[in-house]
N, C-alpha and C positions, 0 to 999 in steps of 0.2 A: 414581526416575529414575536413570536408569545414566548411567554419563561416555561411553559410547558412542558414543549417538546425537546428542552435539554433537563428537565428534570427525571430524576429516578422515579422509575416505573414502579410503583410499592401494592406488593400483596398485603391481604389481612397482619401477615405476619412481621411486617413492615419491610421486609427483603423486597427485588425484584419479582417483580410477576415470572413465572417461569421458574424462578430462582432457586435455587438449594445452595444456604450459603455454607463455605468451607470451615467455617466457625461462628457460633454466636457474636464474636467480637466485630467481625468484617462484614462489611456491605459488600453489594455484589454491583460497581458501576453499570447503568444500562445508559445508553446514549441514543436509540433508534426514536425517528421523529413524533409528531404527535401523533396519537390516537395508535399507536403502534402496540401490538401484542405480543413482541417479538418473544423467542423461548429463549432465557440467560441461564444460562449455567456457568457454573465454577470452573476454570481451566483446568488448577490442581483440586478435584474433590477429594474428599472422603475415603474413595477407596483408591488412594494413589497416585500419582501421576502419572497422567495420560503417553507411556512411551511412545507414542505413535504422536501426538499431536507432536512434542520435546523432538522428533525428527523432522515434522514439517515443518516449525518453526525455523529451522538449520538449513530450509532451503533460500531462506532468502536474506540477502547481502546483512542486512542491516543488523542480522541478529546468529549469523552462522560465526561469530568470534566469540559470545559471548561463553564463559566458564559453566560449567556444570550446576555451580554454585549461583551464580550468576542466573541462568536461565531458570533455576528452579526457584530464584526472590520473582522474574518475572512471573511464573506461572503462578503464585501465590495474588498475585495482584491482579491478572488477571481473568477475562470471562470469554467463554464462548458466547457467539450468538449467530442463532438462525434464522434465516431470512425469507419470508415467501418471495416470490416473484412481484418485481414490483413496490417491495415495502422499503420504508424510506429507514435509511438508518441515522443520519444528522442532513441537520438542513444549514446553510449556503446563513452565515454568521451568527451560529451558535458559537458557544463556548467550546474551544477545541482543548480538553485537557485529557485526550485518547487520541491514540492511530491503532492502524488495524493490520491484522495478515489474515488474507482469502486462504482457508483449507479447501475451500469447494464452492466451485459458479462463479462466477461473476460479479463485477460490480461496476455501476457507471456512475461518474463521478458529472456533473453536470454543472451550470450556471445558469441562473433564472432572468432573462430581463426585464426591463421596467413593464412591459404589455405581459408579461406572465409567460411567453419563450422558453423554451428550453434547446441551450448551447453545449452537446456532449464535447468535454473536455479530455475525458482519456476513459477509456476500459481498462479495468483493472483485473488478470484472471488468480486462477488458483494458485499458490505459492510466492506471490508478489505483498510489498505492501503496501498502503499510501497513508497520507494524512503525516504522515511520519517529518516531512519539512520543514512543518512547521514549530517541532523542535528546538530548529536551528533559525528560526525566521525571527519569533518571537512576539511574533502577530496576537497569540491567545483566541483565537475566532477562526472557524473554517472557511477559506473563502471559496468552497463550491457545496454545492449537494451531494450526496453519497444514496442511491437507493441499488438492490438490486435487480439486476440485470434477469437473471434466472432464480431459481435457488438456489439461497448459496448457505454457504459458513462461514463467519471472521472471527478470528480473533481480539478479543478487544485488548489492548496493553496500556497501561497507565503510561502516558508520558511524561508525568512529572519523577517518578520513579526511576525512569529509563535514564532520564540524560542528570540523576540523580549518580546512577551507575556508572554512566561514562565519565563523570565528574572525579568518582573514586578511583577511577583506576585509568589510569594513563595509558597504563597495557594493550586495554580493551581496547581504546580509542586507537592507538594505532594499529593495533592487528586489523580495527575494521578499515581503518584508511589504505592501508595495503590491501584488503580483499578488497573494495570498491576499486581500487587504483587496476588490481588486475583485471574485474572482469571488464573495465571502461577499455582498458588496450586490446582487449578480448575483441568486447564490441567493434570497433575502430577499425580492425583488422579486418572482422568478418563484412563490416560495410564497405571496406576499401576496395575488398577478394571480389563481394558482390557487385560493385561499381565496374571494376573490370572486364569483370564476365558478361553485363549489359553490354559493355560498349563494344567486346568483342561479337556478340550477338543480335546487337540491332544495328534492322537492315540499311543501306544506302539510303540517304534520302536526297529528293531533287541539289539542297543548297549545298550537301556532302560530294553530290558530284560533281559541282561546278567547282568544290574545292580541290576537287584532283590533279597536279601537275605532273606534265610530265615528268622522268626522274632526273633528266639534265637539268633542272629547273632547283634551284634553294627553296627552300622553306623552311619554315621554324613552326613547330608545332608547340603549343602548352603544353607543358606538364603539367601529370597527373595529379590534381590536387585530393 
């Protein structure tokens, strides 16, 4: 692993390639692997903040509690970045001091093995986010690769910043542990409904009818786990 491809992508100007920073003071983190061109821009530029991105961001669990205030320190810290098809955005243990939210495309997050393999580990689409666990892991290093899928759009967010945030305010921290808490019973439910409606729907099979007794006969079925 070279120190390269976690270093910032610097124009003439010293900024990111791509880049228009939001201020002479602030850098514009770029994170995409080596030999990467990707295009960074400012989340909050110049002419405002993005209302439209400040909604997609609210789509997803990890950042829909966060305060007006709140979300507008994050958009300060953060960058957009796009993606051709195919381009890598960090590589499988880099320094992980960012996670991302997909506005658009895909992303597959993958593993490399020793013979140079590659093991897809999860797709990631638009309005999700990842990278994000390791937050809470405390690892400091990614442990897969991220390139994209199609092209796409991510978000980049400082995660030393974020759980800087959640540090501050106890609020945040539980209002998001109640929105994860609902949508997981969401989940649970929707896979349980789903489970049902297979087993009501799939057909007899040979070992199914040889379980069949007649109904003067006891039996004790499992419940549904």
């Amino acid at each position: 692993m070279t120190e390269s491809s976690a270093e910032r992508t610097r124009a003439p100007n010293g900024h990111g390639a791509g880049a228009t920073p939001a201020d002479e003071s602030c850098e514009i983190p770029v994170n995409p692997g080596s030999g990467s061109d990707a295009d960074v821009t400012p989340a909050d530029g110049a002419g405002g903040r993005d209302r439209d991105l400040a909604t997609d961001l609210r789509q997803a669990p990890l950042l829909a509690a966060l305060s007006p205030a709140q979300l507008a320190r994050l958009l300060q810290r953060a960058s957009q970045v796009r993606l051709a098809a195919g381009q890598m955005l960090f590589r499988q243990e880099e320094p992980a001091a960012r996670f991302y939210f997909v506005r658009s495309g895909q992303i597959r997050l993958f593993r490399l093995s020793s013979d140079g393999g590659e093991k897809i580990i999860e797709l990631i689409r638009a309005g999700q986010t990842f990278a994000e666990a390791l937050l809470f892991m405390g690892t400091g290093r990614y442990p897969v690769c991220a390139a994209a899928l199609t092209e796409a759009q991510v978000v980049s967010i400082d995660a030393a910043d974020f759980a800087a945030m959640l540090r501050e305010s106890p609020e945040t921290c539980f209002a998001l542990l109640g929105d994860l808490s609902r949508r997981l019973h969401t989940m649970i439910a929707e896979a349980q409904l789903g489970s049902l409606g297979w087993r009501k729907a799939a057909p007899a099979t040979p070992i199914s009818r040889r379980m069949h007794v007649s109904r003067s006969r006891a039996i004790c079925w499992p419940s549904p786990r």
